[in-house]
N, CA and C atoms as a LAMMPS dump frame, in Angstrom:
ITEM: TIMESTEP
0
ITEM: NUMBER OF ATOMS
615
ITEM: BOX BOUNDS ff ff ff
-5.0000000000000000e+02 5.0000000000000000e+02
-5.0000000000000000e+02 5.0000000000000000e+02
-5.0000000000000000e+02 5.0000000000000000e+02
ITEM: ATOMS id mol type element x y z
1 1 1 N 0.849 -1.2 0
2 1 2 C 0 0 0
3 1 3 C 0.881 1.245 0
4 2 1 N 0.541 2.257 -0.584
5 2 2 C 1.292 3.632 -0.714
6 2 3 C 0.717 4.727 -0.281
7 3 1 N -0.22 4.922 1.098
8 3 2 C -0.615 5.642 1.984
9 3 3 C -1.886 5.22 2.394
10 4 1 N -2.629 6.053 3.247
11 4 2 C -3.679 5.991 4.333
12 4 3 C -4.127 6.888 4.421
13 5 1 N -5.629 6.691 4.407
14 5 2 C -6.737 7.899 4.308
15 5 3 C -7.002 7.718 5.744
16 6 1 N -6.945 9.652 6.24
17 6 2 C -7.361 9.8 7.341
18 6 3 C -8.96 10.703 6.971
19 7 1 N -9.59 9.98 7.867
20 7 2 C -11.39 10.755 8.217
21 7 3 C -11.6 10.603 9.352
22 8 1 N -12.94 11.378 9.544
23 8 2 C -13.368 11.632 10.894
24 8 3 C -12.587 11.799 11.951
25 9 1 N -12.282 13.239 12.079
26 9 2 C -11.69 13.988 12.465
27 9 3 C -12.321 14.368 14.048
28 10 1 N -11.87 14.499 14.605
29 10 2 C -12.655 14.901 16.59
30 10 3 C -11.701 15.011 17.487
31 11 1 N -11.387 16.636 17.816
32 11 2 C -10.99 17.327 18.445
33 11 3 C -11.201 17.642 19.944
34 12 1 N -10.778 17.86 20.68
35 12 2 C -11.143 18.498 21.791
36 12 3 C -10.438 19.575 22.429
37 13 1 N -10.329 21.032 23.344
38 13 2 C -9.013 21.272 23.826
39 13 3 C -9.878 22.662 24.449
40 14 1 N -9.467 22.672 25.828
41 14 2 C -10.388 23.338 26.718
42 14 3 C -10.068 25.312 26.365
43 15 1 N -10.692 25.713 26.651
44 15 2 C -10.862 27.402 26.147
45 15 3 C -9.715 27.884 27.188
46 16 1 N -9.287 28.707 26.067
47 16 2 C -7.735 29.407 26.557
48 16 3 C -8.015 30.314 28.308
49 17 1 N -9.101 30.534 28.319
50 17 2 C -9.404 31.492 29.95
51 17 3 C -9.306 30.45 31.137
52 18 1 N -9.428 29.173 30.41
53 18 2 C -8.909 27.539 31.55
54 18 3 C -8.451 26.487 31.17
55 19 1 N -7.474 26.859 30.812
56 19 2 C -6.46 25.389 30.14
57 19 3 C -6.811 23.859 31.359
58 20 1 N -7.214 24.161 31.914
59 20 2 C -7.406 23.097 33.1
60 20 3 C -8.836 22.762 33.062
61 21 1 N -9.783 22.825 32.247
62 21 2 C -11.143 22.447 31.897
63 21 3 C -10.929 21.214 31.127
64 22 1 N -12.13 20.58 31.879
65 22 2 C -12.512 19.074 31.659
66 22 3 C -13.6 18.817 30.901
67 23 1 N -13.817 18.255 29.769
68 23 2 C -14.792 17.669 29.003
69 23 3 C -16.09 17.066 30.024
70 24 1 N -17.82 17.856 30.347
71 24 2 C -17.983 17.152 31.425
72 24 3 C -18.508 15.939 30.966
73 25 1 N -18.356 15.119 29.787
74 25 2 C -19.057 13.829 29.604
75 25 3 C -20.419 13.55 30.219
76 26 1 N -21.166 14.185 29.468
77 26 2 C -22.495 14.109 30.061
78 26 3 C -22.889 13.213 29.699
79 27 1 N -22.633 12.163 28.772
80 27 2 C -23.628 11.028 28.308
81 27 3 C -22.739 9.782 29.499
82 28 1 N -21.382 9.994 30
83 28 2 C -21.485 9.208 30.715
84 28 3 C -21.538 8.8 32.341
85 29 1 N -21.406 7.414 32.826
86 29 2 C -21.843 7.186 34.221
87 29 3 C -21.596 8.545 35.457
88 30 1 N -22.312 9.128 36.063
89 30 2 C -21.57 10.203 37.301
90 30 3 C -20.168 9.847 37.861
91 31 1 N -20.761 8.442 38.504
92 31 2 C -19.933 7.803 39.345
93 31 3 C -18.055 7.617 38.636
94 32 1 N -18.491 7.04 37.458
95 32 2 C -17.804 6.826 36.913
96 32 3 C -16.537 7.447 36.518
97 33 1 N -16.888 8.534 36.193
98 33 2 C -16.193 10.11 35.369
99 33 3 C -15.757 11.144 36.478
100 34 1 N -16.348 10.477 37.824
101 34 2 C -15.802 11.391 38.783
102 34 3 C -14.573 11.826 39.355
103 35 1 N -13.968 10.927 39.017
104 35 2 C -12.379 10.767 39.149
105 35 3 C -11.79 10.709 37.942
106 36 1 N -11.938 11.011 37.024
107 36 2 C -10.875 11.059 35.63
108 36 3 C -10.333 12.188 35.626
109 37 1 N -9.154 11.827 35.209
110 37 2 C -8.401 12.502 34.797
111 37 3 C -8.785 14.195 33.536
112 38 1 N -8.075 14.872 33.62
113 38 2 C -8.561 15.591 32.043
114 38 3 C -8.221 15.117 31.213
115 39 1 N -6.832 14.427 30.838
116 39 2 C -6.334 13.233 29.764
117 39 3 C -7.402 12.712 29.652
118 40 1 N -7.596 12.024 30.296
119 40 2 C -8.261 10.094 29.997
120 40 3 C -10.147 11.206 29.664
121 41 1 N -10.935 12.039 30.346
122 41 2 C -11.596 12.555 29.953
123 41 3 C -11.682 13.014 28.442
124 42 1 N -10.808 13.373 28.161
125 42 2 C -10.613 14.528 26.59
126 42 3 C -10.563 13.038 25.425
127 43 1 N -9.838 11.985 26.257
128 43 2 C -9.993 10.991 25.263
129 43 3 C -11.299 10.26 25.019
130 44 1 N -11.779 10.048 26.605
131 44 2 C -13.103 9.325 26.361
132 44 3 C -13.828 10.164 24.907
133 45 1 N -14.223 11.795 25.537
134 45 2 C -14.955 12.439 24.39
135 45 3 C -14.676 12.72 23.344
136 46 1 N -13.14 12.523 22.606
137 46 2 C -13.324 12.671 21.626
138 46 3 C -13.345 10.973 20.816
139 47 1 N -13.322 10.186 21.244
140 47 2 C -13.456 8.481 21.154
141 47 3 C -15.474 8.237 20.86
142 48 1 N -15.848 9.097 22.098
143 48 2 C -17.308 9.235 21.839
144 48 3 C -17.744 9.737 20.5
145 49 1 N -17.345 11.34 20.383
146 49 2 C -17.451 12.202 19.748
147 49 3 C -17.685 11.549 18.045
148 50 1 N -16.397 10.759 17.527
149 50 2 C -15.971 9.809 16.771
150 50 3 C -17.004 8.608 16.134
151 51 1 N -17.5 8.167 17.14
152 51 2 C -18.453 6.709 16.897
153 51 3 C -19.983 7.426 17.127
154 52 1 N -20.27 8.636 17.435
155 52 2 C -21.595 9.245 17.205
156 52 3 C -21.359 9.459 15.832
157 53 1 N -20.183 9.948 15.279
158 53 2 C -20.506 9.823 13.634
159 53 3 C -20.485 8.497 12.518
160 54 1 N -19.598 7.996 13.587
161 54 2 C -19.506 6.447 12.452
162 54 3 C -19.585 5.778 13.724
163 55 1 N -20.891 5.005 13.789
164 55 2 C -20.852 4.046 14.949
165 55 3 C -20.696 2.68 14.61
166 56 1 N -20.16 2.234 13.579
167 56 2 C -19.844 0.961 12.806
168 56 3 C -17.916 0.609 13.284
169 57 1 N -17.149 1.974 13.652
170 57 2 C -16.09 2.426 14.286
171 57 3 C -15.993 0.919 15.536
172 58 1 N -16.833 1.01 16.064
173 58 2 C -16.83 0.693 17.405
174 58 3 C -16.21 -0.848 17.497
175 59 1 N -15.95 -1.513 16.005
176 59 2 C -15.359 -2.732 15.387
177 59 3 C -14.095 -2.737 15.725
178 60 1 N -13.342 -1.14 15.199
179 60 2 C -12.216 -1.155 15.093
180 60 3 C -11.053 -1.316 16.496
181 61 1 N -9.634 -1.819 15.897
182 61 2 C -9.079 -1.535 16.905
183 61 3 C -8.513 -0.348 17.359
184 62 1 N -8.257 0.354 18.702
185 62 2 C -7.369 2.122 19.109
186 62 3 C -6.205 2.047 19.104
187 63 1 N -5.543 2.524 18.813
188 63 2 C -4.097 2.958 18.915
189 63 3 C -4.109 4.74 19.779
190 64 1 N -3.722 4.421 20.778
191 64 2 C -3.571 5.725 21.856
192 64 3 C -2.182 6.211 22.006
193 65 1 N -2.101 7.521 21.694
194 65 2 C -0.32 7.861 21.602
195 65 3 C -0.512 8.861 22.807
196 66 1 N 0.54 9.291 23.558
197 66 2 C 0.234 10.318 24.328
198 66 3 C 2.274 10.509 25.123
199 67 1 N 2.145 12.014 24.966
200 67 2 C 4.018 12.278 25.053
201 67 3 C 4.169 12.408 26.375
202 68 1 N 2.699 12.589 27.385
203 68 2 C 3.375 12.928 29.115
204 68 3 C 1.976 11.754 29.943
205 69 1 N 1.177 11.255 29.002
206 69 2 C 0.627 10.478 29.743
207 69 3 C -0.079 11.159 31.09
208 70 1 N -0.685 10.194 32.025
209 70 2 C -1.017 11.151 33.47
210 70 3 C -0.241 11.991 34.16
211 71 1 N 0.27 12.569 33.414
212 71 2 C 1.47 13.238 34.557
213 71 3 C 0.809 14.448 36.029
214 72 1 N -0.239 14.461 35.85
215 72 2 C -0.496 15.136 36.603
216 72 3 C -1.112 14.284 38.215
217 73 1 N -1.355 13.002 37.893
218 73 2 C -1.448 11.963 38.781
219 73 3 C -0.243 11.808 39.475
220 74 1 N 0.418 11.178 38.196
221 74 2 C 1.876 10.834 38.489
222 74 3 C 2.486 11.64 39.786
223 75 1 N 2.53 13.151 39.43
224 75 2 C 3.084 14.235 39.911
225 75 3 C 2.481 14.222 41.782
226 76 1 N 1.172 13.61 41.927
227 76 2 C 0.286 13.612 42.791
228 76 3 C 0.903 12.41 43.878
229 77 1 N 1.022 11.324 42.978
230 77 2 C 1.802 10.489 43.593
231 77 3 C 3.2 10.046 44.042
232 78 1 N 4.034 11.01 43.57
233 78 2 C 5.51 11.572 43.429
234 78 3 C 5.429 11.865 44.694
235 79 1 N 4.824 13.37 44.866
236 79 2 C 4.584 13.941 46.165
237 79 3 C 4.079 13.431 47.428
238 80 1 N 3.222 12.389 47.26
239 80 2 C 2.743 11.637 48.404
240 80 3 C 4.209 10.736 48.83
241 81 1 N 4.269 10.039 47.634
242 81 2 C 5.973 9.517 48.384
243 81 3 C 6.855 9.936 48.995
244 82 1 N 7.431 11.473 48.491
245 82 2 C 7.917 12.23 49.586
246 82 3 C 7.226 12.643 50.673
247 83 1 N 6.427 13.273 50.722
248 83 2 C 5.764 13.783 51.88
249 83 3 C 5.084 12.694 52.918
250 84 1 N 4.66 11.44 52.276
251 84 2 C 4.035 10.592 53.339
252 84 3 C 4.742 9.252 53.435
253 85 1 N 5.47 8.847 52.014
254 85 2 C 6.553 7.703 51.854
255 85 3 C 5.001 6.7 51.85
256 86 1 N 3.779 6.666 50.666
257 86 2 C 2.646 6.139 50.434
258 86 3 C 2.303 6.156 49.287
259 87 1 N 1.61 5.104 48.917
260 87 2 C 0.836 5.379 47.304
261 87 3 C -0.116 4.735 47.454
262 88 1 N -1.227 5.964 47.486
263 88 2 C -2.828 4.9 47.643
264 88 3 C -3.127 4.208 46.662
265 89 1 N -3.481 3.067 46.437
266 89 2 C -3.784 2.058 45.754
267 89 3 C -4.948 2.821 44.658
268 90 1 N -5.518 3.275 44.771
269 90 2 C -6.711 4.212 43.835
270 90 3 C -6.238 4.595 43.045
271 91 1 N -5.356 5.775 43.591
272 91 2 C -4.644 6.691 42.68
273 91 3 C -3.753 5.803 41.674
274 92 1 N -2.672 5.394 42.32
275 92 2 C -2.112 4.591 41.496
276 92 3 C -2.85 3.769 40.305
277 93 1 N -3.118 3.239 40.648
278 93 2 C -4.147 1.958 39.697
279 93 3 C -4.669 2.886 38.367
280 94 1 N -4.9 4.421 38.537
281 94 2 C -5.594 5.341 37.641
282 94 3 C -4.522 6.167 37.026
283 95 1 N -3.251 5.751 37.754
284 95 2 C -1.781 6.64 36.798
285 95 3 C -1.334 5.633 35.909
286 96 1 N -1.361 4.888 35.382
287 96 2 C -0.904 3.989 34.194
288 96 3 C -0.757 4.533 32.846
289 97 1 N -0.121 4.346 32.363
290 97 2 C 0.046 5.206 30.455
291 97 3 C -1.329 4.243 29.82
292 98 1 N -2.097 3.832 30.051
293 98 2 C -3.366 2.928 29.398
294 98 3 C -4.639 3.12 30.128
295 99 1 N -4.401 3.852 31.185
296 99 2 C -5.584 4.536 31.714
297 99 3 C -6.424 5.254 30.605
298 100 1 N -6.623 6.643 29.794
299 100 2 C -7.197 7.122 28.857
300 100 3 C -7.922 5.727 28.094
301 101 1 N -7.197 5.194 27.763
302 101 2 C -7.973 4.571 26.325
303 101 3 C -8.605 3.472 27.092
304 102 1 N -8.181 2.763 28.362
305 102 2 C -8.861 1.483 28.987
306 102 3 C -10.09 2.193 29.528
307 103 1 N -9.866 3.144 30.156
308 103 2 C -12.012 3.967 30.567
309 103 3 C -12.161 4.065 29.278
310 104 1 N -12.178 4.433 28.354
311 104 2 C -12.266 4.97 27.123
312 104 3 C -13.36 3.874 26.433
313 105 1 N -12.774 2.854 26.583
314 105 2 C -13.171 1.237 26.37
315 105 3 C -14.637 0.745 26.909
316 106 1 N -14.122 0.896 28.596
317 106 2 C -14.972 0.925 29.606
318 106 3 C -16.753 1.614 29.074
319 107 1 N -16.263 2.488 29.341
320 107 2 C -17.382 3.823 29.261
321 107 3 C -18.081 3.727 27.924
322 108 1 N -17.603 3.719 26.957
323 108 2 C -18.192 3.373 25.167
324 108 3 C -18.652 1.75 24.802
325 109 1 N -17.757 0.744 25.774
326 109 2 C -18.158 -0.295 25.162
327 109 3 C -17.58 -1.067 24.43
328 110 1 N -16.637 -0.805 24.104
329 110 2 C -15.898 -1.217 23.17
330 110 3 C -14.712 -2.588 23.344
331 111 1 N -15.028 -3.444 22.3
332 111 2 C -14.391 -4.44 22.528
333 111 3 C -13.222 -5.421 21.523
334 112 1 N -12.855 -4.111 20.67
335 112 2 C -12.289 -4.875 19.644
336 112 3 C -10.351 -4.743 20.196
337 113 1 N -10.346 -3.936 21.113
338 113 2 C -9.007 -4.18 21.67
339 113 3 C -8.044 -2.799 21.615
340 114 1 N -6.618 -2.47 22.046
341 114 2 C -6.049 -1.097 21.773
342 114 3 C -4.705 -1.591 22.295
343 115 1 N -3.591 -0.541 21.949
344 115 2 C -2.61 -0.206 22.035
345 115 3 C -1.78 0.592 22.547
346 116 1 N -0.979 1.157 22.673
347 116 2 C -0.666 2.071 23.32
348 116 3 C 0.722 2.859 22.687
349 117 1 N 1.513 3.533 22.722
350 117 2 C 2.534 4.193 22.256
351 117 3 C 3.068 5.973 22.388
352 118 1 N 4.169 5.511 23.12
353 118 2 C 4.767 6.638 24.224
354 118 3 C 5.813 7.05 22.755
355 119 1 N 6.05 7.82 22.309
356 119 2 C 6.714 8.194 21.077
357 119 3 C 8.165 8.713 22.258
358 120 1 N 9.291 8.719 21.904
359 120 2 C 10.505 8.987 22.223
360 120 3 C 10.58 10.816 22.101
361 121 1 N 11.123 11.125 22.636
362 121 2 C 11.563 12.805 22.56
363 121 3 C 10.237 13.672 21.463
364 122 1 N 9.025 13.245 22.373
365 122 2 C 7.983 13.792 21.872
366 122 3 C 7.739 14.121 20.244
367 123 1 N 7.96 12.903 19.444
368 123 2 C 7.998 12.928 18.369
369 123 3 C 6.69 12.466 17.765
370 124 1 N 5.712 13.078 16.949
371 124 2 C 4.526 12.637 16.827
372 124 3 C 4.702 11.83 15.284
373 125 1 N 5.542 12.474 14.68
374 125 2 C 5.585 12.039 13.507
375 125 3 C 6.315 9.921 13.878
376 126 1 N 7.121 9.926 14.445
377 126 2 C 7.17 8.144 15.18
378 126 3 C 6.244 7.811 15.542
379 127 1 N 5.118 8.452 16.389
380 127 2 C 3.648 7.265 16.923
381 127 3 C 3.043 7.266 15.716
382 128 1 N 2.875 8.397 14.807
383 128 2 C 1.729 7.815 13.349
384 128 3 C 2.116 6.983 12.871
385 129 1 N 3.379 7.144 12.431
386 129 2 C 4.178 5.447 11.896
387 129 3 C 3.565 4.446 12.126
388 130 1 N 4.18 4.69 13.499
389 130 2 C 3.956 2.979 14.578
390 130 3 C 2.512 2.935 14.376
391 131 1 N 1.544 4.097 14.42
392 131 2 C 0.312 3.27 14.582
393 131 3 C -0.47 2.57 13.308
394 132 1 N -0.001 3.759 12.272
395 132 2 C -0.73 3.472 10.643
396 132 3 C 0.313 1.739 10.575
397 133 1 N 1.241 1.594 10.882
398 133 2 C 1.778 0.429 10.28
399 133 3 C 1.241 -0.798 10.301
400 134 1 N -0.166 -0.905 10.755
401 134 2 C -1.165 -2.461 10.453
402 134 3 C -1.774 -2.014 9.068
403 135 1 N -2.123 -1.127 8.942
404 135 2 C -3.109 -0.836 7.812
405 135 3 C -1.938 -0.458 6.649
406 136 1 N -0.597 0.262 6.957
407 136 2 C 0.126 -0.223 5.44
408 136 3 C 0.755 -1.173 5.256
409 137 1 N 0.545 -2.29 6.126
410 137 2 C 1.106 -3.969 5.933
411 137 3 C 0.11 -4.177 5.507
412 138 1 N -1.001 -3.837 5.508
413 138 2 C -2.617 -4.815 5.101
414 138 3 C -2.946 -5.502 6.532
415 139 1 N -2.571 -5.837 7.696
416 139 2 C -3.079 -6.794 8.524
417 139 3 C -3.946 -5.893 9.03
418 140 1 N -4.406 -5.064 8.942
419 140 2 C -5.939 -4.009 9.285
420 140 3 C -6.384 -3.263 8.068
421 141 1 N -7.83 -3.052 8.096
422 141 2 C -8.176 -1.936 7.047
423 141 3 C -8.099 -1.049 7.343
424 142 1 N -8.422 -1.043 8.626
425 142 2 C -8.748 0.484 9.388
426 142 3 C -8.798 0.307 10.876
427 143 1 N -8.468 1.368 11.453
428 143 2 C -8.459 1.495 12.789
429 143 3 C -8.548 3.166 13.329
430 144 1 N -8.646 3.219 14.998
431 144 2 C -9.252 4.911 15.372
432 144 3 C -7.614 5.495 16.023
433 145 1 N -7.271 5.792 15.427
434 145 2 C -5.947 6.772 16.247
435 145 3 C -6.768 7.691 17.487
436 146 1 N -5.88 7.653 18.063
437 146 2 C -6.335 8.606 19.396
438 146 3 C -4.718 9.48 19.798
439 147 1 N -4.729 10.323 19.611
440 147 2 C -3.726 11.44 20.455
441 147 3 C -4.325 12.18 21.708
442 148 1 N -3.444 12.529 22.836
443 148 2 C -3.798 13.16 23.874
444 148 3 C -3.207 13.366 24.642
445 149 1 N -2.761 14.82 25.348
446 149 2 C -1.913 15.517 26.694
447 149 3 C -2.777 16.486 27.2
448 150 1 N -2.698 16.142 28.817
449 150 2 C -3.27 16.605 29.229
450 150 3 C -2.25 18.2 30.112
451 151 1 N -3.099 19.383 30.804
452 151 2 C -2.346 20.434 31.377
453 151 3 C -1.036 19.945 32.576
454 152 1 N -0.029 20.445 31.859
455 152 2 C 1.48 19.947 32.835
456 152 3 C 1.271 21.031 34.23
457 153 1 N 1.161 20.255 35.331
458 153 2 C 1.166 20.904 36.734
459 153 3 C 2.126 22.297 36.426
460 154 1 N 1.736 23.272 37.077
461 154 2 C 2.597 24.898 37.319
462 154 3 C 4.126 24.433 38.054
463 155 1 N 3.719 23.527 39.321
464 155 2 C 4.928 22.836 39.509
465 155 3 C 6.013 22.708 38.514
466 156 1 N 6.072 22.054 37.308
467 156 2 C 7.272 21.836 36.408
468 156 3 C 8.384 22.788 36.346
469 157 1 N 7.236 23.828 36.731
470 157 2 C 8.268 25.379 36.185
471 157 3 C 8.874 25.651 34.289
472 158 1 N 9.96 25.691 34.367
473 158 2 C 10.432 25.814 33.188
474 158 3 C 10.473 24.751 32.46
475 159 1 N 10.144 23.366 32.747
476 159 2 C 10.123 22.021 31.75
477 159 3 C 8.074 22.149 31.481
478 160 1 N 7.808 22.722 32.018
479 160 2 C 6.413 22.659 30.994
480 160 3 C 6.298 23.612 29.535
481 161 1 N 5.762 22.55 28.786
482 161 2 C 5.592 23.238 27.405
483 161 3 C 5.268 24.834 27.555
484 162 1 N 5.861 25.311 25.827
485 162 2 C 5.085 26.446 25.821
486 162 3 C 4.12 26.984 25.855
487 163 1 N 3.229 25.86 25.206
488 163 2 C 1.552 26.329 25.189
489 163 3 C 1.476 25.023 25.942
490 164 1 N 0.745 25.718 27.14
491 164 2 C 0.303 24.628 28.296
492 164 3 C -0.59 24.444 28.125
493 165 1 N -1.333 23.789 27.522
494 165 2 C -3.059 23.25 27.491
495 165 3 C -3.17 22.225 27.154
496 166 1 N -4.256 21.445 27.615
497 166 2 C -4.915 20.018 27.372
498 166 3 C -5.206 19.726 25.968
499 167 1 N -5.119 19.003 24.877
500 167 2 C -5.366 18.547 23.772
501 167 3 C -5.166 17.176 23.106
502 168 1 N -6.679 17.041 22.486
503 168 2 C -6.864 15.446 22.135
504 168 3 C -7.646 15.406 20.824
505 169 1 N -7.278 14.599 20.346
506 169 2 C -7.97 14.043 18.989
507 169 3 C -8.218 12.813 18.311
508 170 1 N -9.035 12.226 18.012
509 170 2 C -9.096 11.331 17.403
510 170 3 C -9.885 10.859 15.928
511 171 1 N -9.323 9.754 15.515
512 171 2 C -9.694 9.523 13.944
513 171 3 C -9.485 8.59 13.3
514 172 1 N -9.764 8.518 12.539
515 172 2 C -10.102 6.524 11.518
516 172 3 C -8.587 6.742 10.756
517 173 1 N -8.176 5.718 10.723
518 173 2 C -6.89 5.698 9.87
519 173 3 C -7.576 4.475 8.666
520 174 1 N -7.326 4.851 7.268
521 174 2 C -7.541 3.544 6.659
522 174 3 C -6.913 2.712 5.576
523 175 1 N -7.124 2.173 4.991
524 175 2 C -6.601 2.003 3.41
525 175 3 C -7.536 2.038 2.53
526 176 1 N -8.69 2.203 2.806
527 176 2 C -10.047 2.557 2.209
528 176 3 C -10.517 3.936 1.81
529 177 1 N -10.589 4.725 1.008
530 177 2 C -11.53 6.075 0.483
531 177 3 C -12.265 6.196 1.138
532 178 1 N -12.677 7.018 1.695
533 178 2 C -14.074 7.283 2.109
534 178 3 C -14.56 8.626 1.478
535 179 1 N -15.467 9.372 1.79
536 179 2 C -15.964 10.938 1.854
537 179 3 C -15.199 11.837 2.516
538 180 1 N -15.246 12.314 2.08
539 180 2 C -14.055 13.5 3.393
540 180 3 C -12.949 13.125 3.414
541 181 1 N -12.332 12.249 3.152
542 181 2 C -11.159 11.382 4.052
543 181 3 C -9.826 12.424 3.117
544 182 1 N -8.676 12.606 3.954
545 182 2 C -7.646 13.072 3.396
546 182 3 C -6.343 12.285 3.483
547 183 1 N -5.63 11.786 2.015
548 183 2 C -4.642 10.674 1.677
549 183 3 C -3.292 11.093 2.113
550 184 1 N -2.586 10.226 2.321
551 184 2 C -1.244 10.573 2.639
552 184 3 C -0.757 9.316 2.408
553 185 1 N 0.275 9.976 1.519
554 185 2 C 1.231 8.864 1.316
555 185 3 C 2.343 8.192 1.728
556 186 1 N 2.901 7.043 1.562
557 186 2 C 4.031 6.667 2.739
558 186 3 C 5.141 7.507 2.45
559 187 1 N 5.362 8.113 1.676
560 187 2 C 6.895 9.191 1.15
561 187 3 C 6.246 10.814 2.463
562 188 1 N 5.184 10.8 2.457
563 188 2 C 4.473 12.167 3
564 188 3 C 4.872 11.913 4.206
565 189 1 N 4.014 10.69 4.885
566 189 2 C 3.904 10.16 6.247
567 189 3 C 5.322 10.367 6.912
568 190 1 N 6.373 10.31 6.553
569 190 2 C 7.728 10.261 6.634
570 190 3 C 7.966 11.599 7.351
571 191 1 N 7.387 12.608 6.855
572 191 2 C 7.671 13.893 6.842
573 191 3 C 6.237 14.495 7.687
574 192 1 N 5.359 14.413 8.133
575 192 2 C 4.326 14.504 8.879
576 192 3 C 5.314 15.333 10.224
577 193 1 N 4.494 16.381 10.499
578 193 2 C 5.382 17.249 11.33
579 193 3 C 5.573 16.482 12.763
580 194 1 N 6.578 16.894 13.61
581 194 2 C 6.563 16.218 15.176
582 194 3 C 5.186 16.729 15.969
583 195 1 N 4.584 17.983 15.463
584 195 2 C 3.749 18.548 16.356
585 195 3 C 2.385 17.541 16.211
586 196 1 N 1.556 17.108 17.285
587 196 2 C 0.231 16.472 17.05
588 196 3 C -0.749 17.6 16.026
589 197 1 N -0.452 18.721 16.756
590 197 2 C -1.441 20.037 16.537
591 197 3 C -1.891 20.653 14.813
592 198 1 N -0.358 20.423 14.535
593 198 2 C -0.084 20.254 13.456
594 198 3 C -0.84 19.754 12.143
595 199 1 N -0.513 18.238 12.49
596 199 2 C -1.134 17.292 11.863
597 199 3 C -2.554 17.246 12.085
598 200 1 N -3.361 17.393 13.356
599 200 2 C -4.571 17.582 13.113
600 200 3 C -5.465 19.052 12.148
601 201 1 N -4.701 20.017 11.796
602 201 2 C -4.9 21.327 11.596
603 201 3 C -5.075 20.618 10.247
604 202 1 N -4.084 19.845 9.969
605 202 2 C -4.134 19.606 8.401
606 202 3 C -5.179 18.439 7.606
607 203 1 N -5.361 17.83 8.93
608 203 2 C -6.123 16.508 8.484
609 203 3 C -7.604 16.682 9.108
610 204 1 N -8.047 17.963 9.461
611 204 2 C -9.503 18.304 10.099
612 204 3 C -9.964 19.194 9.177
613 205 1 N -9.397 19.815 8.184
614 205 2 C -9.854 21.317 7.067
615 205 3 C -9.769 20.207 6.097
């Protein structure tokens, strides 16, 4: 195969006056959503967002990329170690790099399976690779990419990004045409910028 049509496009990313705003998932459980994360939140809804337009999706398998994962858990539980030398079993259990896409699962239903992929020196253009690479071997037709980072604690200081805000997206990767869908080829894919933001700007217009 000599590229992959990306469609259905679904965004999320909280309004610049609160980079720290949470998707409130109203279609799902209270209980449930009460403790999520803004990561693993921004993914559920845009995973939702996704299969309200193509709910035939819900077949496919996820591929979830994400460059800091829970870090804001993480960061939660860092601090309890110093300060109390403890890690509540809760918390923990909900800081995992597979948290996002496993509620994600949970909450939608979904049972065809997922992945995961931490890209090296925040390189986005390596997780599309890694993830499109079932569908340009042929061993998939299609599957839902999911990207997502959530707001880096004020704590970091100078190692938090420049633009500090929460942002997630997700979308059908295929080897199939569809309507809408925009092609890229494996010579292109190569060259697909490091930024997520980027690539969605280009593959959502």
């Amino acid at each position: 195969m000599n590229g992959i049509y990306i469609s259905n496009v679904h965004g999320w990313k909280p309004s610049a006056e609160n980079p720290k705003e949470k998707p409130k998932l109203e279609f799902a459980d209270p209980l449930f959503k009460r403790r999520l994360s803004q990561l693993t939140r921004m993914t559920v809804q845009v995973l939702h967002d996704l299969l309200q337009e193509v709910p035939e999706a819900a077949s496919c398998k996820q591929v979830f990329v994400s460059f800091r994962g829970e870090i804001e858990r993480e960061f939660s539980i860092n601090r309890g170690l110093i300060e109390d030398s403890e890690i509540l079993p809760a918390g923990f259990s909900l800081s995992v790099f597979n948290t996002p896409v496993a509620a994600a699962t949970i909450s939608l239903g979904l049972k065809a399976g997922y992945s995961v992929i931490y890209p090296s020196k925040e390189n986005f253009n390596s997780a599309l690779l890694g993830a499109a690479a079932p569908v340009l071997c042929g061993s998939e037709k299609k599957l839902i990419f999911v990207y997502a980072d959530e707001y880096v604690p004020d704590e970091y200081g100078a190692l938090c990004p420049e633009e500090n805000t929460g942002f997630a997206f997700a979308c059908i990767i295929s080897s199939e045409n569809v309507s809408g869908a925009k092609f890229i080829g494996t010579e292109e894919i190569q060259k697909v910028s490091v930024c997520p933001a980027d690539f969605y700007n280009k593959v959502s217009v």
